[in-house]
LUMNU-916067 format. One record per residue (C-alpha): residue in three letters; x, y, z; residue number from 1. Coordinates in steps of 0.05 Angstrom, whole numbers, m for minus. Example, Ala and Ser with C-alpha at 12.3 -4.5 7.8 and 13.67 -1.06 7.14 Angstrom:
NODE ALA 246 m90 156 1
NODE SER 273 m21 143 2
END
This chain:
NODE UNK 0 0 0 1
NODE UNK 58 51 13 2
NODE UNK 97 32 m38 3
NODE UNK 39 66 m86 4
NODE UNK 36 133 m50 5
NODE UNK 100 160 m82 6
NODE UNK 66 147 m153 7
NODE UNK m6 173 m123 8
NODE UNK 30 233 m95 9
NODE UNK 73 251 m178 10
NODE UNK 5 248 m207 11
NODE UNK m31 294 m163 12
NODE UNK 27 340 m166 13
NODE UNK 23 337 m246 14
NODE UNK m48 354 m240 15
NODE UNK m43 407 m189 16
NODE UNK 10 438 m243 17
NODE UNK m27 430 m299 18
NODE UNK m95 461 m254 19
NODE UNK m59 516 m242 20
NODE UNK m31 527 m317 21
NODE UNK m94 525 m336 22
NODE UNK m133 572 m280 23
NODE UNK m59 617 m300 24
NODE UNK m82 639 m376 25
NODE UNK m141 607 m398 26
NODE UNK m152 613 m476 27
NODE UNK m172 674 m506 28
NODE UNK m239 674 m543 29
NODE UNK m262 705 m608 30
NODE UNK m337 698 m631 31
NODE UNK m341 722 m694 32
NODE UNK m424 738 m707 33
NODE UNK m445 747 m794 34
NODE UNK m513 785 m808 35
NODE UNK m563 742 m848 36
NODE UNK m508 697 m875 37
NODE UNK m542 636 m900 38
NODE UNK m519 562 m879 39
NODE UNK m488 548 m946 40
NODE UNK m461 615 m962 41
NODE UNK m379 591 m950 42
NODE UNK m336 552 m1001 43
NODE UNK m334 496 m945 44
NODE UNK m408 491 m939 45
NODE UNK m419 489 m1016 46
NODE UNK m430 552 m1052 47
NODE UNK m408 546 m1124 48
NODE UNK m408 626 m1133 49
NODE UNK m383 669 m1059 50
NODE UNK m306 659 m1055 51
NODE UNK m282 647 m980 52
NODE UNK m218 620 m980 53
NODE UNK m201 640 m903 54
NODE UNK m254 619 m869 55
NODE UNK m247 552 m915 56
NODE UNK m175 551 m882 57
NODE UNK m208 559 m814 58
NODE UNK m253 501 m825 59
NODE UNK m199 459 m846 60
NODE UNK m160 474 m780 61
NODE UNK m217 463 m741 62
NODE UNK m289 438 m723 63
NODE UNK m341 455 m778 64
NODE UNK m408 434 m759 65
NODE UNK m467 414 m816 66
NODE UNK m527 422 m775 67
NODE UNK m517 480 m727 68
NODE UNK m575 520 m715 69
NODE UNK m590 594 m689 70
NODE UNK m636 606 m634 71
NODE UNK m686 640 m671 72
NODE UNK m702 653 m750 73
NODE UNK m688 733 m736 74
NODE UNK m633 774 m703 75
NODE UNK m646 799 m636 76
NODE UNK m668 730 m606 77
NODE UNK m605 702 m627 78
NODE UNK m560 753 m605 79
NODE UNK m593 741 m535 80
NODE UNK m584 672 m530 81
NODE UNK m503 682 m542 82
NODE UNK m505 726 m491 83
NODE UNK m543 693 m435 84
NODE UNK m545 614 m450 85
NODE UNK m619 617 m443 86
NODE UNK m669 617 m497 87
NODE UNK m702 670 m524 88
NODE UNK m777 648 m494 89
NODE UNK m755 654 m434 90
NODE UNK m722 716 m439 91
NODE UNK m798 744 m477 92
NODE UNK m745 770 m526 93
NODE UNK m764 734 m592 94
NODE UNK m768 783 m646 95
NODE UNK m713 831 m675 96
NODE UNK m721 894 m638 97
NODE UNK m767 936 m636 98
NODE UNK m814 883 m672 99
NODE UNK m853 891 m717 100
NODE UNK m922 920 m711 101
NODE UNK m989 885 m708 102
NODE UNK m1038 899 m764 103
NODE UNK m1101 891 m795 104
NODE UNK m1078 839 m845 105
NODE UNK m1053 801 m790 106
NODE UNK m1098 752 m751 107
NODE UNK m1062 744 m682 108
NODE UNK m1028 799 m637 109
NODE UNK m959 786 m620 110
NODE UNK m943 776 m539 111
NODE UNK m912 846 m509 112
NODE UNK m833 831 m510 113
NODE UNK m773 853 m470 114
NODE UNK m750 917 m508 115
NODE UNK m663 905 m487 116
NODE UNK m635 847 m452 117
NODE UNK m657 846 m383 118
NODE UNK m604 887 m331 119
NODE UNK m575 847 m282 120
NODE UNK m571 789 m339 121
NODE UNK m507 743 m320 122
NODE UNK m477 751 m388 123
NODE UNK m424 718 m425 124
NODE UNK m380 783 m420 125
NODE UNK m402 788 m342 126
NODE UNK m383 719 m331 127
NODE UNK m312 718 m372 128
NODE UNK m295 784 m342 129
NODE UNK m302 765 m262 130
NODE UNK m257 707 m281 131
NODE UNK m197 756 m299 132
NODE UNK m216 769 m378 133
NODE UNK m213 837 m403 134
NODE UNK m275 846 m462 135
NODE UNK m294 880 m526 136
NODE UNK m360 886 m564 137
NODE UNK m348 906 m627 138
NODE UNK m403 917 m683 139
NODE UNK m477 900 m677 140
NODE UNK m506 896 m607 141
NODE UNK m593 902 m626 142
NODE UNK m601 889 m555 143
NODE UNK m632 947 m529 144
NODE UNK m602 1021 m516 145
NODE UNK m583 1066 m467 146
NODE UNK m583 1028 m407 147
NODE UNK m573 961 m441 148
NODE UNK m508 976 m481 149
NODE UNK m452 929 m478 150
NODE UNK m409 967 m431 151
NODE UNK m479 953 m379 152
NODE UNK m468 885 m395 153
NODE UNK m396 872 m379 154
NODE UNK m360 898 m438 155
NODE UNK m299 935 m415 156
NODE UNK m303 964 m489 157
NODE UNK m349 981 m548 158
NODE UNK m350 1003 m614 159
NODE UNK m404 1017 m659 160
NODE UNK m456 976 m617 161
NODE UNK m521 1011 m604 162
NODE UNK m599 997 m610 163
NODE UNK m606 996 m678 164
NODE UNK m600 935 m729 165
NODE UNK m573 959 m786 166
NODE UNK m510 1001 m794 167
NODE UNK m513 1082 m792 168
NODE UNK m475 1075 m870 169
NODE UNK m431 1016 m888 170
NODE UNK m381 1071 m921 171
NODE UNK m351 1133 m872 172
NODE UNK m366 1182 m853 173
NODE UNK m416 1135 m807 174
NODE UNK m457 1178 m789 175
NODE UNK m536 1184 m809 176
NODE UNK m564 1262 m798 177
NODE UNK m533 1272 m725 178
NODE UNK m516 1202 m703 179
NODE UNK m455 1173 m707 180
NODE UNK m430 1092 m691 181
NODE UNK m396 1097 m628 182
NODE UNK m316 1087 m631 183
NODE UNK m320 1108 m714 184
NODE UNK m321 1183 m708 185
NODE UNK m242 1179 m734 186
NODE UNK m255 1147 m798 187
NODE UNK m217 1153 m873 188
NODE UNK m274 1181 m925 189
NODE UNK m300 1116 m963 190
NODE UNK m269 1067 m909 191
NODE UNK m314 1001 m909 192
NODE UNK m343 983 m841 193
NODE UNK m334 906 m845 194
NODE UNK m248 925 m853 195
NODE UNK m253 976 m799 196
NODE UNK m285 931 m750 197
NODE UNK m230 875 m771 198
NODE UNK m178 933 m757 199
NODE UNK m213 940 m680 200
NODE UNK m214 884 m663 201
NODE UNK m129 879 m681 202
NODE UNK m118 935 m645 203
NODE UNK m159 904 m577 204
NODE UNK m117 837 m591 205
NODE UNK m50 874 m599 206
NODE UNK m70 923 m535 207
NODE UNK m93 848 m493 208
NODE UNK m50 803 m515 209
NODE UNK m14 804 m441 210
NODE UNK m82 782 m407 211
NODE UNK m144 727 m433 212
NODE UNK m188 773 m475 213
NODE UNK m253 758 m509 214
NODE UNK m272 806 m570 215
NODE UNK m347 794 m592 216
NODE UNK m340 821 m665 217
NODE UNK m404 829 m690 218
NODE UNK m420 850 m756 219
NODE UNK m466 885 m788 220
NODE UNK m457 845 m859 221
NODE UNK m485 824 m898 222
NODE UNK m546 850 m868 223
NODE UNK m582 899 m915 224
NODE UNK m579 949 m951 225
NODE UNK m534 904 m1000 226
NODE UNK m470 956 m1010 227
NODE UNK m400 931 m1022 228
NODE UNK m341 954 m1048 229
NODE UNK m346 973 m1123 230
NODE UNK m286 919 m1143 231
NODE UNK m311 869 m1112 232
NODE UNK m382 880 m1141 233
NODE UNK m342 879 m1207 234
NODE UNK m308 829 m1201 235
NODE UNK m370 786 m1182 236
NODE UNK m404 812 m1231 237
NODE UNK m347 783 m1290 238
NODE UNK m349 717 m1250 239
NODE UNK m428 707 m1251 240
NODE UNK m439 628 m1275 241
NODE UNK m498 607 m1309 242
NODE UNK m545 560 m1274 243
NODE UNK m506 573 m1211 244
NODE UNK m545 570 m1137 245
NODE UNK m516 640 m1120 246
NODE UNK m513 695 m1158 247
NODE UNK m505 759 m1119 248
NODE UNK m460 799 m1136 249
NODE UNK m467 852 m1083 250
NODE UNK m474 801 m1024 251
NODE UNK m419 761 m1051 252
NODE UNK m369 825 m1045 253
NODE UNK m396 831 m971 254
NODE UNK m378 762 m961 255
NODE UNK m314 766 m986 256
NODE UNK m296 828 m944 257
NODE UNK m324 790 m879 258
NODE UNK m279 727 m904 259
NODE UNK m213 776 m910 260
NODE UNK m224 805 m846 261
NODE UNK m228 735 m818 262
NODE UNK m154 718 m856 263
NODE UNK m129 782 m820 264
NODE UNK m151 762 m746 265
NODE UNK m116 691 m751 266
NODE UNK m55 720 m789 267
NODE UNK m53 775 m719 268
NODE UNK m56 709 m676 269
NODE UNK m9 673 m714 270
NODE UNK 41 739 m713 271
NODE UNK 32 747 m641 272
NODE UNK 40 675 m628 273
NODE UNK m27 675 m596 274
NODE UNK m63 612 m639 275
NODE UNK m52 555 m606 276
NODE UNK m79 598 m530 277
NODE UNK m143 621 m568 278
NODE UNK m212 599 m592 279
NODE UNK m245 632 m649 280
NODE UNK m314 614 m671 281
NODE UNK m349 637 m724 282
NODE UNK m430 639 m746 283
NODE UNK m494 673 m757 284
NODE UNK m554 696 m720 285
NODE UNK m605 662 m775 286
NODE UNK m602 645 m850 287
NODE UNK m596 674 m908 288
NODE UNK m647 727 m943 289
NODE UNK m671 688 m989 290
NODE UNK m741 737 m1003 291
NODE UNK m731 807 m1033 292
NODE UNK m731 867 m977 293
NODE UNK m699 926 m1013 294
NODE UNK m654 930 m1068 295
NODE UNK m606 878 m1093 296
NODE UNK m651 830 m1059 297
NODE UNK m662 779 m1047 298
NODE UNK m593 769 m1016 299
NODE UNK m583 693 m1029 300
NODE UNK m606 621 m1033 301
NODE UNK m609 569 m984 302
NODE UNK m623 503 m1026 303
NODE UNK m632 461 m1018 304
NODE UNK m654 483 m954 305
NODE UNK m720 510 m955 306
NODE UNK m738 584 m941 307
NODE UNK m696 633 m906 308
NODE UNK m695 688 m850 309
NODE UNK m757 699 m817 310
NODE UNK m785 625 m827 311
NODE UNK m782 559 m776 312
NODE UNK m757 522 m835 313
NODE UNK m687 498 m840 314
NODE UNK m667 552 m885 315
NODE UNK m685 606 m834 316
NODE UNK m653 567 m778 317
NODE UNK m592 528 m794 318
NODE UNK m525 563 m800 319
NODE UNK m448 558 m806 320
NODE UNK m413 548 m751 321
NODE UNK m340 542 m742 322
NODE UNK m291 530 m683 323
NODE UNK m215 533 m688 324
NODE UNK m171 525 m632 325
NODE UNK m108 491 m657 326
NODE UNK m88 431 m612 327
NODE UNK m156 429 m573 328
NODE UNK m202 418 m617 329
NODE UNK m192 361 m667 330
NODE UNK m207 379 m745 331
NODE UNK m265 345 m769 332
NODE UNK m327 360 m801 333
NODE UNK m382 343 m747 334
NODE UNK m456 328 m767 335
NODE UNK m492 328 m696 336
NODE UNK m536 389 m692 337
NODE UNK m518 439 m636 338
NODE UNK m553 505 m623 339
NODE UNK m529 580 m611 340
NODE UNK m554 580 m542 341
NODE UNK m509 518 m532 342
NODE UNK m446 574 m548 343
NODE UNK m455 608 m472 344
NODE UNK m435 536 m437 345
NODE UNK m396 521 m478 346
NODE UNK m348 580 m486 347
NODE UNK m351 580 m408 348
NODE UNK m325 514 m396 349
NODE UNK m274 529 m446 350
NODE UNK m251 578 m405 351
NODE UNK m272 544 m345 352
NODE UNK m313 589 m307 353
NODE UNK m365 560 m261 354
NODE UNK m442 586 m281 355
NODE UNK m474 598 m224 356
NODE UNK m523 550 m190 357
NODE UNK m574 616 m193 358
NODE UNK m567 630 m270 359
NODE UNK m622 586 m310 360
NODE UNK m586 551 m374 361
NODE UNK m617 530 m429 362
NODE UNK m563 509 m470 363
NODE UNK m515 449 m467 364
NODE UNK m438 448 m470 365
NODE UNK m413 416 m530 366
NODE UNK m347 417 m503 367
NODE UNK m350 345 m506 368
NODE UNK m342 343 m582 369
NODE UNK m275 387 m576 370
NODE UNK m248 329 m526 371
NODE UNK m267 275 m569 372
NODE UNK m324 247 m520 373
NODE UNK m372 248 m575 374
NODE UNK m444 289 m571 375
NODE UNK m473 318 m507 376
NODE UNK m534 292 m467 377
NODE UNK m593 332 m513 378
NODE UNK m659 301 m538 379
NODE UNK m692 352 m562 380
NODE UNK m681 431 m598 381
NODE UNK m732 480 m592 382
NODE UNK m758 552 m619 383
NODE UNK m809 591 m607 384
NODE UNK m829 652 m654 385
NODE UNK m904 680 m639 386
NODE UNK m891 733 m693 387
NODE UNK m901 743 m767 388
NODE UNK m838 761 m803 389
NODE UNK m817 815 m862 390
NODE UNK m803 760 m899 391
NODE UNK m875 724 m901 392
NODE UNK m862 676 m845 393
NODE UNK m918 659 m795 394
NODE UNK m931 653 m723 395
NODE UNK m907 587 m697 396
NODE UNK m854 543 m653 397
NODE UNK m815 482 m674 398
NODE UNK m779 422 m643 399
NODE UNK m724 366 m668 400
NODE UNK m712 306 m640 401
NODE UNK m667 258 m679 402
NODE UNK m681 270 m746 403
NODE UNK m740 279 m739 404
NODE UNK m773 362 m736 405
NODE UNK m842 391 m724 406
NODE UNK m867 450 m739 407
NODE UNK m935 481 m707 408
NODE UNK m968 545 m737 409
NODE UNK m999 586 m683 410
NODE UNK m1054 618 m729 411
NODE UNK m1091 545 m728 412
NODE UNK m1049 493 m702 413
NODE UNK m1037 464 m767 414
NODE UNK m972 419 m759 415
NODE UNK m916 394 m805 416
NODE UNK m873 344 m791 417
NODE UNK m801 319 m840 418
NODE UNK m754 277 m834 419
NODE UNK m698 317 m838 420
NODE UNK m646 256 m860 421
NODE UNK m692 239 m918 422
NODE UNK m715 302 m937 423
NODE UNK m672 364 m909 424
NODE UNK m715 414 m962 425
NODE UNK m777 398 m925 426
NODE UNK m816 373 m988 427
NODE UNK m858 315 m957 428
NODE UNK m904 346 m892 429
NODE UNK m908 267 m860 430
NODE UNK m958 301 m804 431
NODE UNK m1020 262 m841 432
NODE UNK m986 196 m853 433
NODE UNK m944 188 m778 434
NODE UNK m1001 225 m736 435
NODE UNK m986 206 m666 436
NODE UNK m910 223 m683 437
NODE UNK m936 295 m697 438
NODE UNK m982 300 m640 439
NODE UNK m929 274 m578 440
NODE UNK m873 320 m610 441
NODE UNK m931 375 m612 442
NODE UNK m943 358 m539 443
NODE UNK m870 357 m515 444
NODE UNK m867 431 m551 445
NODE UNK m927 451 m517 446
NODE UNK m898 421 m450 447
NODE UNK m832 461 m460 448
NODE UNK m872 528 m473 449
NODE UNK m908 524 m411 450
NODE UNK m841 504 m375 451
NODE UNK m804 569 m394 452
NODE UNK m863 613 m390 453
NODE UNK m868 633 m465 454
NODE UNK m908 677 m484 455
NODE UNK m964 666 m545 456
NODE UNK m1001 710 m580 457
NODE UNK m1077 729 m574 458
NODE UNK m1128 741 m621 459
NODE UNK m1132 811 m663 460
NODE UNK m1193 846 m665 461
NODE UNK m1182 885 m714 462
NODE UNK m1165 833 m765 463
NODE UNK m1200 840 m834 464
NODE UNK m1165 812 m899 465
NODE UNK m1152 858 m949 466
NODE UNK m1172 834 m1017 467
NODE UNK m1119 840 m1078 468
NODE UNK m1153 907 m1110 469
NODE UNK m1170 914 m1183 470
NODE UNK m1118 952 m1233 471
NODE UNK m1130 1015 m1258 472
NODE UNK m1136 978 m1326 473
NODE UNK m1190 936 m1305 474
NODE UNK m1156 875 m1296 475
NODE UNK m1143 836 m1226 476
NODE UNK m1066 806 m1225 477
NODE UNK m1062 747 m1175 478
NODE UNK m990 740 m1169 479
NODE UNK m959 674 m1124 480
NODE UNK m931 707 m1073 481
NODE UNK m1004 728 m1046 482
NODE UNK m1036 666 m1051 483
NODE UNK m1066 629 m993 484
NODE UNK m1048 555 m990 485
NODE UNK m1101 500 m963 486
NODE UNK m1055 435 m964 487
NODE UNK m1000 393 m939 488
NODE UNK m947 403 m982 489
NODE UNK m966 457 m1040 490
NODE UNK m929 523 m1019 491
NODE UNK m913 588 m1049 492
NODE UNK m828 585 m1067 493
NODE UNK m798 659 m1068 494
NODE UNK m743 678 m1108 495
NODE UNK m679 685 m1119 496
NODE UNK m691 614 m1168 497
NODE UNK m765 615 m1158 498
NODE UNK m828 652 m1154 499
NODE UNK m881 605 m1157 500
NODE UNK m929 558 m1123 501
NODE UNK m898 495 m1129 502
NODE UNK m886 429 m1093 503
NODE UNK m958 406 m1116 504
NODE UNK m953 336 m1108 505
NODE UNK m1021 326 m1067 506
NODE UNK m1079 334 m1104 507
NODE UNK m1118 351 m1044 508
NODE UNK m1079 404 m1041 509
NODE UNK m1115 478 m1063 510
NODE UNK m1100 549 m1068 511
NODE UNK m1140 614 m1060 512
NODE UNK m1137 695 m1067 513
NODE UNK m1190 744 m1040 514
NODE UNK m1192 801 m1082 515
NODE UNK m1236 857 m1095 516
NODE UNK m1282 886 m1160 517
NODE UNK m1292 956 m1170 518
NODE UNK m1314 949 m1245 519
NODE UNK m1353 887 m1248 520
NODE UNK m1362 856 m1316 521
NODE UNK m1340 795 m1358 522
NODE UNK m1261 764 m1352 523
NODE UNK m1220 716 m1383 524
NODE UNK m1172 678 m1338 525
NODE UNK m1105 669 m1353 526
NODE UNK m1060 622 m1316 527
NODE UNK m986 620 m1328 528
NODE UNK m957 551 m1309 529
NODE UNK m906 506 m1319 530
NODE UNK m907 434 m1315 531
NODE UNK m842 384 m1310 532
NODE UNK m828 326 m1363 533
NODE UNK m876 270 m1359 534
NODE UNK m919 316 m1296 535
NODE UNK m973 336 m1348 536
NODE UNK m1037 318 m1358 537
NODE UNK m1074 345 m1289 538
NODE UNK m1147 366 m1290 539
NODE UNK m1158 429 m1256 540
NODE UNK m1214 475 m1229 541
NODE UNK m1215 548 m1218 542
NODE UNK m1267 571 m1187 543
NODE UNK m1301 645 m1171 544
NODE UNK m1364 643 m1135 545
NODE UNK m1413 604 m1171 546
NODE UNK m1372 612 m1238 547
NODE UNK m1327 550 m1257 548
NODE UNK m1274 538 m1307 549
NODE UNK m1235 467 m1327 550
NODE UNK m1169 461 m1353 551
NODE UNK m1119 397 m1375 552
NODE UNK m1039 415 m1346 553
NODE UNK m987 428 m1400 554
NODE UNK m924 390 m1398 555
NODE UNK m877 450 m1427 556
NODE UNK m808 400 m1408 557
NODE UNK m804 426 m1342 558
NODE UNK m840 470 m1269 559
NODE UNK m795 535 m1285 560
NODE UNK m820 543 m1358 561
NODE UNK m878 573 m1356 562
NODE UNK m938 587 m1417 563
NODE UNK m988 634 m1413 564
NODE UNK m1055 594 m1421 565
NODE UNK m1123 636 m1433 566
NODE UNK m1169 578 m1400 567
NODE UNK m1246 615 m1409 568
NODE UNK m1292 667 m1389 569
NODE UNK m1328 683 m1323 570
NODE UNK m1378 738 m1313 571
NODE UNK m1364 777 m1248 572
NODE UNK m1434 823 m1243 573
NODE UNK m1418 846 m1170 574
NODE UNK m1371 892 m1147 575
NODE UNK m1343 882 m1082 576
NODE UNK m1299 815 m1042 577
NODE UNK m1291 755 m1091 578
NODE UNK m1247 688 m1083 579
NODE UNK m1208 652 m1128 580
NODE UNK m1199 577 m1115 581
NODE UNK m1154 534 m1157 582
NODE UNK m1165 452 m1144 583
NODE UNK m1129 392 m1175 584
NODE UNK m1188 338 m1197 585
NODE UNK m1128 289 m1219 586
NODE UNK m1059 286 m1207 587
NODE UNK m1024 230 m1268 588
NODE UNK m951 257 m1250 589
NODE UNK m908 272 m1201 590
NODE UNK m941 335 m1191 591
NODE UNK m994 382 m1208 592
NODE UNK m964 436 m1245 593
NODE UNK m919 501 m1222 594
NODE UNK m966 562 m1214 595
NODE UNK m941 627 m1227 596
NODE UNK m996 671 m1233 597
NODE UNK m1072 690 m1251 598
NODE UNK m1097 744 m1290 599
NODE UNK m1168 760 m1298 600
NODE UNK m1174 814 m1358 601
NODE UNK m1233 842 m1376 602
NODE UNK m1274 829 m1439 603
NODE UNK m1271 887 m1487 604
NODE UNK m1342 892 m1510 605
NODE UNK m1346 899 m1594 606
NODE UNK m1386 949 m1616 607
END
């Protein structure tokens, strides 16, 4: 027995050491935040047009993770849950702030939110700097104002973060009547924010580099408006590829001036000899804009994801993500889905600082992953978003669980449910065919809700739908984007690649339009669709009131090329509210046609 305590006694003296090495200068941490950057915007996640060659580098020298997911489909929510570890829900911060309004058109109200992050929140910044780390915030804060800056929530230092989500001017001066970006008052004429907030965050490593120091560079690209520098739009602009996924030449500039900015940061560690002591991660606060908002829009494409920012589908959730710290975390391309709220532990116990017993968490360490332990202890992601988005999205929550994802709309508590190994677009809604799948993951979500004390939305008394209104020509346009979809699986798909209703392969499946008369009269209908190779041959019905028309589905060799097709005449002899329904009454193909648009133009009368 004694002969072992020498032995006992050399390893607890190598741990005590290597304790106190550790406790000594624990790493230094860079999280490096994108605006609206989709999940397959990088060279290393697939795009065939943006050029990224540093942050491909980064993902070569470290962790890059497939399925990692941002707390919530819009800014603010996200932003939160990076700072706090807890989810948005239950900090009743779940929209971008301010929010946006209710209205008329709009049948729920949204629930009353937190306006800033909470004071007294135990932040990431808090928490890093009471174990010894000094802190920047540099960039985009949308986390409230005065009050609920950074500096109030335990950043020693801030630049350019304020209340607002979008950037003063991406080109200096940057300034916007009489506000200026905090920190950028000393700024070159035509210097380009994304660089100067690169060059701030060198300077804080350079002035730190004696001490642990975490620099939250957040930026504002490539949030809109779209504005780059002119040779880089150029150059994209020379480069753009037929038939390619992206082709955005503006966004692709901003990309490429986030991606240099990233090269700069690891060539300062690497000159300081500071990469192997720090952690850099890199990722977004939701996907891509995929829908147009403003000009140069829409930003990008997130196939095959489907959707984009604003929406509960994987397009408007899942992200990049990134993590390089050179000997500590292995180089591997990981596929298990972690969360941004999961960042707060995590970066924590990277650091190792102790979370309070106090502090609620709602995310989970994946530290585990970086020390080879494989995944940690999680069944099940969550979101709530009781809001409708700029970008078309509706009220609703979701959950995962394996593979497998639900989604529940709040306006009727109509539920979708994929299989997100077979089918990561979201094409087949299995709700119908797996039904008490749907209804216990619907239960578990509603379970959670109640659990954090989220907050849902309550019925608008105001609401009224406002009819499409009649041209000043006469004629009544009913373009896609407006339709209303009755169905499982038909949906309206915005551009950049599409602007249609497509994905018609139920033919239970309808669509509708409200629109109003002010000249009542006779009309012929004119559909414009488009109908794949071997897909044709569907009988369909359109409908107004008690007037019906038939038509047979063209095959025109594929669902993108569409034909204008005058299919009859109704008689319309009221002004005032009308609906348009469009049914399949057979469906011979794989689907029912693309849908484009429908025209009604009136009938000029021969005299």
């Amino acid at each position: 027995m004694t002969s072992r305590l020498p032995k006992l006694f050399c390893a607890l003296l190598v741990l005590m050491i290597a304790t106190a090495s550790f406790a000594a200068r624990p790493p230094n941490i860079i999280l490096i935040l994108t605006d609206d950057l989709g999940w397959k915007d990088l060279g290393c996640q697939g795009s065939d047009f943006y050029q990224t060659p540093h942050l491909d580098r980064m993902a070569r020298e470290g962790m890059r993770f497939t399925q990692a997911y941002a707390a919530g489909p819009v800014c603010s929510p996200t932003r939160a849950s990076l700072m706090t570890g807890q989810h948005p829900a239950r900090l009743r911060l779940t929209d971008w702030l301010p929010g946006r309004a209710d209205r008329k058109d709009q049948k729920m109200k949204r629930p009353v939110i937190a306006t800033n992050l909470p004071a007294g929140t135990f932040t990431l910044a808090k928490a890093l700097k009471s174990a010894g780390y000094v802190t920047a915030h540099i960039g985009k804060w949308h986390l409230g104002g005065k009050g609920s800056l950074p500096q109030d929530h335990g950043f020693d230092v801030n630049v350019a973060g304020d209340h607002t989500g979008t950037p003063l001017s991406y080109f200096a001066p940057y300034r916007r009547g009489n506000a200026m970006m905090a920190g950028l008052e000393d700024a070159p004429p035509g210097e380009y924010l994304t660089d100067r907030l690169t060059s701030e965050a060198g300077k804080f490593i350079e002035a730190s580099r004696e001490k642990p120091f975490f620099i939250y560079l957040a930026h504002y690209a490539p949030h809109i408006p779209l504005l780059a520098k002119s040779n880089l739009v150029a150059k994209y602009q020379s480069a753009l590829k037929p038939g390619a996924t992206h082709t955005n030449a503006f966004y692709a500039a901003m990309i490429e001036s986030i991606d240099e900015g990233v090269g700069r940061i690891l060539r300062k560690l690497d000159d300081l000899k500071l990469a192997n002591d720090t952690l850099v991660v890199f990722t977004s606060d939701n996907g891509g804009l995929s829908t147009k908002e403003g000009p140069n829009t829409p930003a990008t494409s997130n196939a095959p994801l489907r959707a984009g920012k604003g929406h509960l589908y994987e397009g408007g959730l899942r992200v990049p993500l990134i993590v390089r710290w050179p000997g500590q975390v292995q180089t591997v391309v990981q596929h298990a889905p972690v969360c941004s709220v999961d960042l707060f532990p995590t970066l924590l116990a990277a650091a190792g600082v102790r979370i309070p017993l106090d502090v609620p968490i709602d995310g989970v360490s994946f530290l585990p992953f970086f020390e080879r332990r494989g995944p940690p202890d999680r069944g099940y992601y969550f979101w709530h978003y009781p809001h409708y988005s700029n970008q078309g999205g509706r009220p609703g929550g979701a959950i995962r669980q394996g593979e497998w994802k639900l989604i529940e709309f709040y306006e009727n508590g109509y539920l979708e449910l994929y299989d997100l190994k077979a089918d990561p677009g979201e094409t087949n809604n299995l709700a119908g065919a797996l039904s008490q799948r749907a209804n216990d993951l619907a239960k578990k979500l509603a379970e959670w809700r109640r659990n954090i004390g989220a907050q849902m939305m309550t019925t608008n008394e105001a609401y009224e739908t406002v009819p499409i209104p009649q041209s000043a020509d006469g004629s009544v346009v009913l373009h896609a984007r407006d339709v209303t979809i009755h169905g499982v699986n038909v949906r309206y798909e915005p551009p950049a690649h599409k602007n249609t209703i497509g994905y018609w392969t139920q033919q239970g499946d309808w669509v509708s339009w409200d629109f109003s008369l002010a000249k009542p009269g006779a009309f012929t209908v004119e559909v414009l669709q488009g109908c794949g190779k071997g897909s044709g041959g569907a009988e369909v019905e359109v409908s107004i009131g008690g007037e019906r028309l038939t038509f047979t589905v063209q095959d025109t060799g594929h669902f993108q090329n569409f034909i204008a097709r005058d299919i009859g005449t109704v008689t319309l002899g009221k002004p005032g509210r009308h609906t348009l329904a469009v049914k399949p009454k057979t469906k011979p193909g794989a689907a029912v046609m693309d849908l484009r648009q429908v025209t009604l133009k009136p009938r000029r009368v021969e005299r």
